[in-house]
NUVEXRO-467709 format. One line per 3 residues: number of its first residue (from 1); their letters; for each residue z, x, y of C-alpha. Coordinates in Angstrom, 1 decimal. Layout:
NUM	A	Z/X/Y; ...
END
This chain:
1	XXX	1.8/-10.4/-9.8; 3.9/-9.2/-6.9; 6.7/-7.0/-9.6
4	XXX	6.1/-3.8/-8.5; 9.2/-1.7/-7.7; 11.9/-4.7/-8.3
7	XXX	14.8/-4.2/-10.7; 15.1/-6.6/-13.0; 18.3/-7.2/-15.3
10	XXX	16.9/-9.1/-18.3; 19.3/-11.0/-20.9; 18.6/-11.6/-24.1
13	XXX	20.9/-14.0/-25.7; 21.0/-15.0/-29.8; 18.0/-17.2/-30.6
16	XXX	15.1/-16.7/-32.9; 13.0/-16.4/-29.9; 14.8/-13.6/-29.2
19	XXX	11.7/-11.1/-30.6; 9.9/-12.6/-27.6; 11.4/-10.8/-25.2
22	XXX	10.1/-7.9/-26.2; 6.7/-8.7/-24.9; 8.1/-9.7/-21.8
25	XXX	9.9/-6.4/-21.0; 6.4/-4.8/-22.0; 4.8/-7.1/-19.3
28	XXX	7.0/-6.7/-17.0; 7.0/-2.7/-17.1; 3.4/-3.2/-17.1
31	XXX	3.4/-4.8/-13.7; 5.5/-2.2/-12.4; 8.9/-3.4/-12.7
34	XXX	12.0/-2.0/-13.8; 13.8/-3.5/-16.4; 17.3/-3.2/-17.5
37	XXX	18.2/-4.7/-20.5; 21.5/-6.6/-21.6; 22.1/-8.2/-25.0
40	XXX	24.5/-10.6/-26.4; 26.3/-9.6/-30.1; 24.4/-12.2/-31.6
43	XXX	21.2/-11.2/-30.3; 21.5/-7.8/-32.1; 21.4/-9.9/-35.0
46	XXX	18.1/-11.2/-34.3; 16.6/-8.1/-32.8; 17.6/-3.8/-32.3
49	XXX	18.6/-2.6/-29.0; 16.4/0.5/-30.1; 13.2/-1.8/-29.2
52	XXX	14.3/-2.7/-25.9; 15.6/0.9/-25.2; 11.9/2.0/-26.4
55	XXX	10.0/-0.2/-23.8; 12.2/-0.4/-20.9; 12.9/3.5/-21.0
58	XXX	17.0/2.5/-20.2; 19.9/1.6/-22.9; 20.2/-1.7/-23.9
61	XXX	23.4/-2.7/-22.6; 25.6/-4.9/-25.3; 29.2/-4.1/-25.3
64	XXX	31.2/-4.7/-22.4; 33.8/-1.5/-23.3; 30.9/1.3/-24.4
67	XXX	32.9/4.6/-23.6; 28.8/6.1/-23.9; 28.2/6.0/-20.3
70	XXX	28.2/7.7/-17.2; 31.2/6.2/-15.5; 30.7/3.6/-13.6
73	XXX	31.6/-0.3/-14.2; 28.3/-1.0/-15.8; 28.6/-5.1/-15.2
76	XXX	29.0/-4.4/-11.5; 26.8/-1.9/-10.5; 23.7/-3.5/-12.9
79	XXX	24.5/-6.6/-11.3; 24.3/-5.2/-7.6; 21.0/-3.1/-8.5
82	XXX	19.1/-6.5/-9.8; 16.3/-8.1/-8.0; 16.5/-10.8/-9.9
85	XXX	18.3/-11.8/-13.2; 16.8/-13.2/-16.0; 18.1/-14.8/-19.3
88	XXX	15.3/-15.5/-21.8; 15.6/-16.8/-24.1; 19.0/-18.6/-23.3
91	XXX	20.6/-20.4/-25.5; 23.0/-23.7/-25.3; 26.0/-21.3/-25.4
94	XXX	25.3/-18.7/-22.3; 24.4/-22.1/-20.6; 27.2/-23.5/-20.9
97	XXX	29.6/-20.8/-20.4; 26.7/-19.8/-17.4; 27.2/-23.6/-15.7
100	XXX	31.3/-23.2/-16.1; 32.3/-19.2/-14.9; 33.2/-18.2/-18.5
103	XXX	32.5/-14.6/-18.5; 33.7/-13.0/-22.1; 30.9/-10.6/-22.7
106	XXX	28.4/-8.4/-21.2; 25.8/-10.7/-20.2; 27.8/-13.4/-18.8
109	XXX	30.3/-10.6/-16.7; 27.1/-9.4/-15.0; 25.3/-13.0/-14.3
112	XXX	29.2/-14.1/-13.0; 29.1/-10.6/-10.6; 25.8/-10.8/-9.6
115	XXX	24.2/-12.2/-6.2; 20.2/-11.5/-7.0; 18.6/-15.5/-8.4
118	XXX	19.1/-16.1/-11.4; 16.1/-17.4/-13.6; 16.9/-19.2/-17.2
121	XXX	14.5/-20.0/-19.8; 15.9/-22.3/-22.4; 15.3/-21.8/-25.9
124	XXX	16.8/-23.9/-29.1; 16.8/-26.5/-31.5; 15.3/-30.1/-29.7
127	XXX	18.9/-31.9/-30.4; 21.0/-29.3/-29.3; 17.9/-29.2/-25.7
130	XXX	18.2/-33.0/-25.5; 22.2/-32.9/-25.7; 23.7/-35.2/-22.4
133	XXX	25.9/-31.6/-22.7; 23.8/-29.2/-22.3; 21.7/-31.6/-19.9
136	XXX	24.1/-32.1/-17.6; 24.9/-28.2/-17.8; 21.2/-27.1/-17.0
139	XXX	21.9/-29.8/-14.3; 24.7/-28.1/-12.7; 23.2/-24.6/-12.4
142	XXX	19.9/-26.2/-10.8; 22.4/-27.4/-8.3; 24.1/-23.9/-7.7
145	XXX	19.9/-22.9/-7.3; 19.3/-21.3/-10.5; 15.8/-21.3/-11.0
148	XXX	15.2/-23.2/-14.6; 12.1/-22.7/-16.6; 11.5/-25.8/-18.5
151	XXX	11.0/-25.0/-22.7; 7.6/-25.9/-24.2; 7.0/-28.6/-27.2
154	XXX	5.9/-27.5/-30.1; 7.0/-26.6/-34.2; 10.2/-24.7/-33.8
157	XXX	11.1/-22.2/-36.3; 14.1/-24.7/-37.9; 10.9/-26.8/-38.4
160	XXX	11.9/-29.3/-36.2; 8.7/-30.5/-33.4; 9.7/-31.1/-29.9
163	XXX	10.8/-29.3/-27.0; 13.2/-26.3/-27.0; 10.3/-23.5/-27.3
166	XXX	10.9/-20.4/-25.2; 7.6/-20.9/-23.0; 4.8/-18.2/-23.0
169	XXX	5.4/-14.7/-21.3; 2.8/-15.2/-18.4; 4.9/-18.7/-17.4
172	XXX	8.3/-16.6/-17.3; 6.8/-13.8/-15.3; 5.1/-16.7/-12.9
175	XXX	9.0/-18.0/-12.6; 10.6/-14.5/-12.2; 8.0/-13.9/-9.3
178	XXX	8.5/-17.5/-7.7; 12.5/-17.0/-8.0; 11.5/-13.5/-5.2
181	XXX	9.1/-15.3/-3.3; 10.1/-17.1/-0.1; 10.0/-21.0/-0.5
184	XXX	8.4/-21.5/2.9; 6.2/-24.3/1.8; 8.3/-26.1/0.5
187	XXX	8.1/-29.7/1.4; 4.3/-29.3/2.3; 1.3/-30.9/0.4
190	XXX	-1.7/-28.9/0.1; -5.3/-29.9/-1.0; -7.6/-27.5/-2.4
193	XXX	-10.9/-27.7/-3.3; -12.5/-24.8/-5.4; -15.5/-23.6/-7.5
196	XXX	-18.9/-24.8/-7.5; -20.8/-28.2/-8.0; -23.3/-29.2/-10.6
199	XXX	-26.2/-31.7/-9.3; -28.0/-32.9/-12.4; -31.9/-32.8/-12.7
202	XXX	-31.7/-34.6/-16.4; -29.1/-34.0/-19.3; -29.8/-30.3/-19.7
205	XXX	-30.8/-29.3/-16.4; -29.2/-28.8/-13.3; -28.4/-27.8/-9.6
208	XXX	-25.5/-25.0/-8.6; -24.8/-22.3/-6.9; -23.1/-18.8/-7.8
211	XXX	-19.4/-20.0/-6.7; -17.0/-18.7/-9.6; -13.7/-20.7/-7.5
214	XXX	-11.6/-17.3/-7.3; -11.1/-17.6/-3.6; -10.0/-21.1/-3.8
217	XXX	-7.9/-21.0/-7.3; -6.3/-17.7/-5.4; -4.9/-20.4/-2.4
220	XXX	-4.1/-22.5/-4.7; -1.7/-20.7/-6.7; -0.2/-19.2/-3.9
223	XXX	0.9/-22.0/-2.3; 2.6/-23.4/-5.4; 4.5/-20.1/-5.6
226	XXX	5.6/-20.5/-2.0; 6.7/-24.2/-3.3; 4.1/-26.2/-1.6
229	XXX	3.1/-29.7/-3.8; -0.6/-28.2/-4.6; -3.5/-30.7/-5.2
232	XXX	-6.6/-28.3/-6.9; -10.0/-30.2/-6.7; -12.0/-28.0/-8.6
235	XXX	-15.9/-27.8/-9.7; -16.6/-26.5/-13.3; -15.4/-23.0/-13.1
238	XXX	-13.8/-20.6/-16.0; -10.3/-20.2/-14.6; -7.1/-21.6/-15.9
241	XXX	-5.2/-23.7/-13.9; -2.4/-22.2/-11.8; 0.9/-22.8/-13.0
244	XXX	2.5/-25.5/-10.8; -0.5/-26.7/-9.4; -2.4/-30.4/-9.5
247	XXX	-5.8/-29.8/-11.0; -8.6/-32.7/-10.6; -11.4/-31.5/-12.5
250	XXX	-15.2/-33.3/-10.9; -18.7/-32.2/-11.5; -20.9/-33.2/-8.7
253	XXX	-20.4/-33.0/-4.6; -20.5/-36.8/-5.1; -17.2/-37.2/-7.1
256	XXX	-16.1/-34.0/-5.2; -15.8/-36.4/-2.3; -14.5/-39.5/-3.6
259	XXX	-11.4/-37.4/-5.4; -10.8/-35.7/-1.7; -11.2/-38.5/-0.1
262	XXX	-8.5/-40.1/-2.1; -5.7/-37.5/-2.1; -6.6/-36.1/1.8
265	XXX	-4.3/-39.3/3.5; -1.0/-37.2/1.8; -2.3/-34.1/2.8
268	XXX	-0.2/-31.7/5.3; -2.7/-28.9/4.9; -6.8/-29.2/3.4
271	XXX	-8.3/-25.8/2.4; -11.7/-26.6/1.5; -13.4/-24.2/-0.1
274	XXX	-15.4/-24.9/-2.5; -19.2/-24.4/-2.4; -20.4/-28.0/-2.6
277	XXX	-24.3/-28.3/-3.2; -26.0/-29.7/0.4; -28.6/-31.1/-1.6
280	XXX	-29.1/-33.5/-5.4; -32.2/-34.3/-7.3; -32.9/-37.5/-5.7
283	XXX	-33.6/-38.9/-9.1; -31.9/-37.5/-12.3; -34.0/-38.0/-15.3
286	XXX	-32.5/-40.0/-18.5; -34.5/-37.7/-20.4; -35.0/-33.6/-20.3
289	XXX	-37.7/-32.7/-18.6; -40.7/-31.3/-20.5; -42.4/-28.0/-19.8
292	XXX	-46.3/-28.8/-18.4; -49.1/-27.3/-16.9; -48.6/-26.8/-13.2
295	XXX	-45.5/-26.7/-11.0; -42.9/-29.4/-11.1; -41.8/-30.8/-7.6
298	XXX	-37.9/-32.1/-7.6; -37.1/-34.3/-4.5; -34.0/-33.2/-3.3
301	XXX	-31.6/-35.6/-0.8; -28.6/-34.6/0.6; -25.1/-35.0/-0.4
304	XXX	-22.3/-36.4/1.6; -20.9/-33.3/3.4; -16.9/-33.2/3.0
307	XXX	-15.5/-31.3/5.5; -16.9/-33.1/8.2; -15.6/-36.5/6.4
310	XXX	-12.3/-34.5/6.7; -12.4/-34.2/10.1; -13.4/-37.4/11.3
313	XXX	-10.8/-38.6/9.4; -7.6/-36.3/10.0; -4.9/-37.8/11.0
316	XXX	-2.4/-36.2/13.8; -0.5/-33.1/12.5; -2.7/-32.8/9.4
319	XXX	-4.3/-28.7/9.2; -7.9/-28.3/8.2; -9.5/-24.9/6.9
322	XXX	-12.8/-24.5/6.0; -15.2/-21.6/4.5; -18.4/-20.5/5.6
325	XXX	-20.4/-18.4/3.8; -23.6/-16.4/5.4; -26.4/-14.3/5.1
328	XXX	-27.0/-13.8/8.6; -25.2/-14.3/12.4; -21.9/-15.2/10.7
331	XXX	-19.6/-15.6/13.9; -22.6/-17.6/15.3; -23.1/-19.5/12.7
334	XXX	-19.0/-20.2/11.8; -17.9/-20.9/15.3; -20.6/-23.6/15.6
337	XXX	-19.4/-25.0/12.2; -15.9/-24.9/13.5; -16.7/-26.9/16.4
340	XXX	-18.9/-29.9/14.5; -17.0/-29.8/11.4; -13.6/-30.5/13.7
343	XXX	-11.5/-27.5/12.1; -8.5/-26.2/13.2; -9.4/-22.9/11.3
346	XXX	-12.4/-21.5/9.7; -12.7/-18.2/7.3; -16.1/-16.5/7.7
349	XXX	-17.4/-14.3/5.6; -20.9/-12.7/4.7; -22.4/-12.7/1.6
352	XXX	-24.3/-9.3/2.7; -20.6/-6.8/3.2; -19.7/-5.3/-0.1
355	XXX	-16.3/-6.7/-1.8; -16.8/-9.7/-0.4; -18.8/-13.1/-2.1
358	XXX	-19.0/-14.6/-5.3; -17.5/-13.4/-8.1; -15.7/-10.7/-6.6
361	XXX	-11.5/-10.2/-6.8; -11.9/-9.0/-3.0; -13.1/-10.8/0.0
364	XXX	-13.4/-9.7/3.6; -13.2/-11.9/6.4; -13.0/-13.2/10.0
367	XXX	-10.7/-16.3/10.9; -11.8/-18.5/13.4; -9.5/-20.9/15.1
370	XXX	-10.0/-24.2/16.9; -8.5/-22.4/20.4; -10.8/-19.7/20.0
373	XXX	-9.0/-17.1/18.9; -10.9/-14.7/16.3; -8.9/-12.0/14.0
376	XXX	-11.1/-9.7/12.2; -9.6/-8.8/8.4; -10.0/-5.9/6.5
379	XXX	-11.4/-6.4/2.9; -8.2/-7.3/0.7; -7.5/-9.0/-2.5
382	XXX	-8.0/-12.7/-2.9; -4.8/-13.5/-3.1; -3.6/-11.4/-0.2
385	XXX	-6.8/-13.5/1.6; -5.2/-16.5/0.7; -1.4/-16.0/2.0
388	XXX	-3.2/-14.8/5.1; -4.5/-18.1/5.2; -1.4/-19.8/4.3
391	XXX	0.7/-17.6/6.7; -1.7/-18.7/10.2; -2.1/-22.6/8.5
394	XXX	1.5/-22.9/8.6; 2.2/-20.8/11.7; 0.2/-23.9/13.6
397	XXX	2.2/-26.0/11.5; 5.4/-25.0/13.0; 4.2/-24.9/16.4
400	XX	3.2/-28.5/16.3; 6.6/-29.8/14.7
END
């Protein structure tokens, strides 16, 4: 969450989801923001100003012609201090007076004044959502490039079921943050594969490694928030799926390599880092193995190995990444994998340096690229990691095009 030190002019318009915007100013004060809070008449009714004065640490901002202030014209200069602007939960009325210049009160003066984007999370009754009207309205701001966060399905509080429901506060805060990031993928598909694999010895039992997918899930949601189309191929792992993001769940390197080897054609970019087993039980057992005297000897065979399937296989203009993880000579080790795996860039790191490996939020790494250029990183956050990646992948992008 990339908030920290951006102004944020949130308004809060007259539905019953109103209330939820309280937690969203908490979450966004959390994350370091600063909020500034406007509300319509008819949100009052719903919710006190006095809440959103208590977490945001600024007046709540409702009448255009408050005398209580230090002079200034409050519309104009809150509209030239926001980062962004945000109207959650919106209703069919701000939309429509949003889509056709009407400014008559506070919130609508501002949005009308302001030049920061302008996010909108709809929030109402199904019919009054579904309305051709208010359809063609939210149709007519995306145009302008308002950034629209699609309402949720679900029991509404007129106890109607369908969609209209203001959506979650983590999915508003991943739209506030993608309405400040760059779209600079935009028009680019990208493959990612993540986590570990599972190689079955018999129903119970079975092969893996210590992979928890952070590194991969972290490229992956970075490159939906930079707009990119992202394809997530992802081994069992605890993580949620990014928002915005493609996710084919598989078990085994096996299917790991069939669902690549399906999407990769579409591909403009493959980062392929998941930890995929070298090696199966060369038999898996219908039943679970019992305990006996004696040691138990699995036969192992190998798996298909993926990345260099990928680059046998890429076609012209099409990037490939791929990880390496070691215990010992990693830029010996990488560089040769580079060369027989047919990479055009390949992120090394060592399982021995502290805050970097498995399970960790931090990595530290070496890129290695196909022209034999090397660029030594410092350790840094995965996500950091991964728009480092993203930044050189499309870098060689451009220079190709």
């Amino acid at each position: 969450m990339r908030l920290a030190g951006k102004t944020l002019v949130l308004c809060v318009t007259g539905g019953i989801a109103a209330y939820k915007a309280a937690d969203l100013v908490s979450k966004l004060r959390h994350a370091g923001a600063e909020v500034r809070v406007l509300m319509t008449e008819s949100a009052t009714q719903f919710i006190s100003p006095i809440t959103f004065e208590t977490l945001s640490g600024y007046r709540a901002v409702v009448d255009t012609f408050d005398r209580h202030f230090a002079w200034e014209v409050e519309h104009i200069s809150l509209a030239k201090a926001a980062d962004v602007f945000v109207i959650a939960p919106a209703t069919a009325n701000v939309i429509a007076k949003a889509a056709h210049g009407i400014a008559d009160d506070m919130v609508t003066t501002t949005l009308l004044a302001t030049k920061a984007p302008v996010v909108i999370a709809p929030a109402m009754n199904t019919g009054m959502y579904d309305n051709p009207v208010t359809q063609q309205n939210l149709q007519t701001l995306r145009a302008r490039g308002f950034h629209i966060i699609d309402p949720t399905e679900g029991l509404l509080a007129c106890g109607d079921t369908g969609r209209g429901k203001l959506p979650d506060t983590p999915v508003i805060i991943n739209g506030i943050e993608k309405a400040l990031t760059p779209q600079d993928l935009r028009g680019q598909c990208v493959l990612v594969t993540a986590g570990p694999t599972q190689e079955a010895m018999d129903p119970v039992r079975f092969l893996s490694n210590h992979s928890t997918g952070k590194m991969g899930y972290a490229v992956a949601a970075r490159a939906a928030m930079r707009g990119a189309a992202v394809t997530l191929i992802s081994g069992p792992t605890a993580l949620d799926t990014p928002a915005g993001v493609r996710r084919v769940d598989v078990t085994s390197a096996c299917e790991m390599y069939e669902a690549v080897m399906a999407h990769a054609p579409e591909q403009d970019m493959i980062v392929k880092a998941a930890a995929v087993g070298d090696y199966r039980p060369a038999e898996t057992a219908a039943e679970k193995l019992k305990k006996r005297e004696g040691e138990l000897t699995v036969a192992l065979t190998r798996n298909p190995d993926i990345l260099a399937a990928l680059g046998q296989c890429k076609r012209a203009g099409q990037l490939l990444c791929g990880f390496a993880m070691e215990t010992e000579n990693l830029l010996e080790n990488a560089s040769d994998k580079l060369r027989r795996k047919n990479c055009d860039m390949l992120v090394a790191n060592s399982l021995r340096d502290e805050g970097a490996g498995f399970g960790t939020d931090t990595n530290i790494a070496t890129l290695l690229f196909a022209d034999g250029r090397r660029e030594t990183l410092s350790i840094m956050h995965k996500e950091a990691l991964a728009d480092t990646i993203l930044d050189r992948l499309l870098a060689m992008r451009q220079g190709r095009e």
